[in-house]
C-alpha positions as CSV (number, residue, x, y, z in Angstrom):
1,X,31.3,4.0,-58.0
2,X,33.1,5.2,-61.2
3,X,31.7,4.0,-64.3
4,X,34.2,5.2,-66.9
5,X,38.1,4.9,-67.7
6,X,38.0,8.5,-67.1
7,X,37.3,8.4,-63.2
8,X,39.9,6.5,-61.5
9,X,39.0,4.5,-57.9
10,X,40.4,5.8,-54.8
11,X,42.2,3.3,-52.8
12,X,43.0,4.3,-49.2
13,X,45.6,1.4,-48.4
14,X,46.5,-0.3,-44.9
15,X,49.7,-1.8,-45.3
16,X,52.0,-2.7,-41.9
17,X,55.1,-3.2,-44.3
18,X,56.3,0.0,-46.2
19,X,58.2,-2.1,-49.3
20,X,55.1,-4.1,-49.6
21,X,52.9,-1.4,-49.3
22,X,55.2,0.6,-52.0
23,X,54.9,-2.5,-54.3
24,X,51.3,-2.6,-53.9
25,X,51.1,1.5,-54.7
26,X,52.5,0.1,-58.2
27,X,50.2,-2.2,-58.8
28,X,47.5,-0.2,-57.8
29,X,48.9,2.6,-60.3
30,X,49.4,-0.7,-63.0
31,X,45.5,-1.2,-62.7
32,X,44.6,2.5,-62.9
33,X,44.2,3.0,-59.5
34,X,44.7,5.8,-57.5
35,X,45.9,5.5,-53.5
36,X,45.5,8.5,-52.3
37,X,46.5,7.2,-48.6
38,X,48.8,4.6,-47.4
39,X,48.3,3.7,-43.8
40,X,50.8,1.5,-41.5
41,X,47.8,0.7,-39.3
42,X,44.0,1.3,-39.0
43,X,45.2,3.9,-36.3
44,X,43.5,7.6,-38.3
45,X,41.5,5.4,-41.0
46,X,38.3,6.8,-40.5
47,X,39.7,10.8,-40.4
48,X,41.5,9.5,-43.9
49,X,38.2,8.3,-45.2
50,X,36.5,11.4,-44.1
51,X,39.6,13.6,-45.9
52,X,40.0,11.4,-48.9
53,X,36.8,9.9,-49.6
54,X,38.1,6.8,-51.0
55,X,35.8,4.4,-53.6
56,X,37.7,1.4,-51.7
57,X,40.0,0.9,-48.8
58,X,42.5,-1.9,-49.4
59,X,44.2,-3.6,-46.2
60,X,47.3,-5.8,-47.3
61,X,48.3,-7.5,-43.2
62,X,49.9,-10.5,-42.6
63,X,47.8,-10.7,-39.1
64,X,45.3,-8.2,-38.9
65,X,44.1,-7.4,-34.9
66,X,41.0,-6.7,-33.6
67,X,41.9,-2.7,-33.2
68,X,41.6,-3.2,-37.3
69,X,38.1,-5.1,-36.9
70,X,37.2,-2.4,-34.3
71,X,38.1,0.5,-36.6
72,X,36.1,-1.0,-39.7
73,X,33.3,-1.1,-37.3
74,X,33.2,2.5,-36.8
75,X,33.6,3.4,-40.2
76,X,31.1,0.7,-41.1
77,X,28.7,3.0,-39.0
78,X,30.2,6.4,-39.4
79,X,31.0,6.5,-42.8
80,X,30.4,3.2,-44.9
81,X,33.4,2.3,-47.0
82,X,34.0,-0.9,-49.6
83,X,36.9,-2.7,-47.6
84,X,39.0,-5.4,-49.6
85,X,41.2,-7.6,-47.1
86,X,44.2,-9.0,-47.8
87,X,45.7,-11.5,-45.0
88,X,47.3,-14.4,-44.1
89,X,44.7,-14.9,-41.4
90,X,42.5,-18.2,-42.3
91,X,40.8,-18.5,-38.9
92,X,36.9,-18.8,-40.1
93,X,36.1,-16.9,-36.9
94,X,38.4,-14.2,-37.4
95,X,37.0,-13.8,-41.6
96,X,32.9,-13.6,-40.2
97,X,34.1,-11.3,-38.1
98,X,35.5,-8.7,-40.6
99,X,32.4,-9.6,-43.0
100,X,30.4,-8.2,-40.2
101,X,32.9,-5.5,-39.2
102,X,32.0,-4.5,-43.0
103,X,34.9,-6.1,-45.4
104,X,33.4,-6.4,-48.8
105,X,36.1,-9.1,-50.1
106,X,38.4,-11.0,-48.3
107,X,41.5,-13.1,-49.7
108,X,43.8,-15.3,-47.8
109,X,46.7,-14.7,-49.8
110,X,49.1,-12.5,-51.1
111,X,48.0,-9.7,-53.6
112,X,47.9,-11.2,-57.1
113,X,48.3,-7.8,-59.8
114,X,45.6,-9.9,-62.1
115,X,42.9,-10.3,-58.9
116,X,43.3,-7.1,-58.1
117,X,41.2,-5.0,-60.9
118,X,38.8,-7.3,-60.9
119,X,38.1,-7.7,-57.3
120,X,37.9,-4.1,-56.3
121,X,34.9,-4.0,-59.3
122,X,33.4,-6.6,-57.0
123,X,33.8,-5.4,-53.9
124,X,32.6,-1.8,-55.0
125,X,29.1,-3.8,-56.8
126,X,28.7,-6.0,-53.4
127,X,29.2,-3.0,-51.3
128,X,26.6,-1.2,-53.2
129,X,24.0,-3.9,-53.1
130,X,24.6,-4.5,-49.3
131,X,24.2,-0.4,-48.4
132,X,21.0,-0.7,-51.1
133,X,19.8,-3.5,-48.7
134,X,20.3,-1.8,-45.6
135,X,18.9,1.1,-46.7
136,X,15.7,-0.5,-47.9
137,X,15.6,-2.6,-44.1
138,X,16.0,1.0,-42.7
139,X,13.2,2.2,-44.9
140,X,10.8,-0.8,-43.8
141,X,11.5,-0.9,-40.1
142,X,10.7,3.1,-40.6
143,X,7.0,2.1,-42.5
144,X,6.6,-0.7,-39.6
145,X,7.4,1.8,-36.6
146,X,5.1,4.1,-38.0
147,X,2.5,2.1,-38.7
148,X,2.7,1.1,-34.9
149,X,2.2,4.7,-33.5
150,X,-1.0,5.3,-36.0
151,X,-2.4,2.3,-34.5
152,X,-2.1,2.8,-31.0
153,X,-2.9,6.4,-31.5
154,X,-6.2,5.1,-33.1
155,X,-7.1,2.7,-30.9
156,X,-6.7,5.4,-28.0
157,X,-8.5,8.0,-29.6
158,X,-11.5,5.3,-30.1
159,X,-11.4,4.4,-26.9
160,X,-11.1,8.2,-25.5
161,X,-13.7,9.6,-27.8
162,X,-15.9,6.4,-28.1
163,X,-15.9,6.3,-32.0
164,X,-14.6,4.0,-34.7
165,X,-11.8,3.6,-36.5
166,X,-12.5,5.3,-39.9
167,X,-13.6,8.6,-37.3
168,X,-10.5,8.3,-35.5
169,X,-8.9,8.0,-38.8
170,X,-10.4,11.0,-40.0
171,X,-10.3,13.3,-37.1
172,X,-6.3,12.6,-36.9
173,X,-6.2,13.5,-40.6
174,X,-8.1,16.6,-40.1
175,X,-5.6,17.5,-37.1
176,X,-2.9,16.9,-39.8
177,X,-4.1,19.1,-41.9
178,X,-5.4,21.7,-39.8
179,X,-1.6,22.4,-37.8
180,X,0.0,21.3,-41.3
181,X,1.4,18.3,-39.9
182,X,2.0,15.1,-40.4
183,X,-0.4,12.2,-39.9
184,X,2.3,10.5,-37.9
185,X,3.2,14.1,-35.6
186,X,0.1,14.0,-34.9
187,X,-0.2,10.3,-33.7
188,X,2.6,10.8,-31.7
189,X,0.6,13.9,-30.5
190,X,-2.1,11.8,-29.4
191,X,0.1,9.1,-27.8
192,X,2.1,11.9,-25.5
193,X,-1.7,12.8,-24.6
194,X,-3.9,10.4,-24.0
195,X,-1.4,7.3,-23.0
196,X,-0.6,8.9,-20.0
197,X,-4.4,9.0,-19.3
């Protein structure tokens, strides 16, 4: 996210009517923004995010489809973005759906020149926290899964070898070392051996 006057956002912005859209470009360009993309549809968002690497993308509909919830999805797995939504759409169904499709901010109204600045700032520090979240979710289910394998691999090599578990322990950690691996290579060594036993 930029931090300083000198490093202007990138907007990518989804606009199905080109007067709006042209309006929005000036307030986007009012607020120190830059667009460096204006799309009529979400058709090609997720090449333009790949090309432009926006800070935010910025959909202005009046009735946004589900081809738009299905191509925020993607990029909400391909290529997480900070989306701020626009819409007319006030369907409580419809707004969980683009939270989970991965909207950052959604408004059900028109685009206000004051809300703007400060909502993209939002969206960009929400956005952050949420992919800091994941990530550290990722990071635990990782520790979890591979805490898993060590103990299986353990408890097979105690019951293969008839030792305990600070020698099972040790004799993994000396295979480790010995074929510069890792404690968990190895465990998963030991599990494509001895569980098919």
């Amino acid at each position: 996210m930029p931090n300083s006057s000198n490093h202007s956002v990138r907007v990518i912005l989804v606009d199905d009517h080109p007067q709006r859209a042209a309006m929005v470009e000036q307030i986007m360009k009012v607020c120190d923004f830059d667009v460096v993309s204006t799309l009529s549809c979400a058709s090609g968002l997720l090449f333009k995010i790949q090309e432009h690497k926006p800070h935010v993308v910025m959909i202005d509909m009046d009735s946004p489809g589900r081809d738009i919830l299905e191509s925020l999805s993607l990029i909400s797995q391909h290529n997480p973005t900070p989306v701020v939504m626009f819409s007319n759409e006030e369907d409580p169904e419809f707004i969980c759906e683009a939270i989970n499709a991965g909207v950052s901010a959604y408004m059900v109204e028109a685009i206000n020149p004051e809300k703007v600045k400060p909502l993209i700032h939002v969206a960009l520090a929400q956005f952050e926290m949420y992919q800091a979240l994941r990530l550290q979710l990722s990071s635990t289910q990782q520790e979890l899964n591979d805490k898993n394998i060590l103990d299986k691999a353990k408890r097979l090599l105690m019951k293969h070898q008839k030792i305990s578990e600070p020698e099972a322990h040790k004799n993994m950690r000396t295979l480790a070392m010995n074929n510069s691996q890792t404690l968990i290579d190895v465990a998963k060594n030991v599990l494509a051996i001895l569980d098919k036993e």
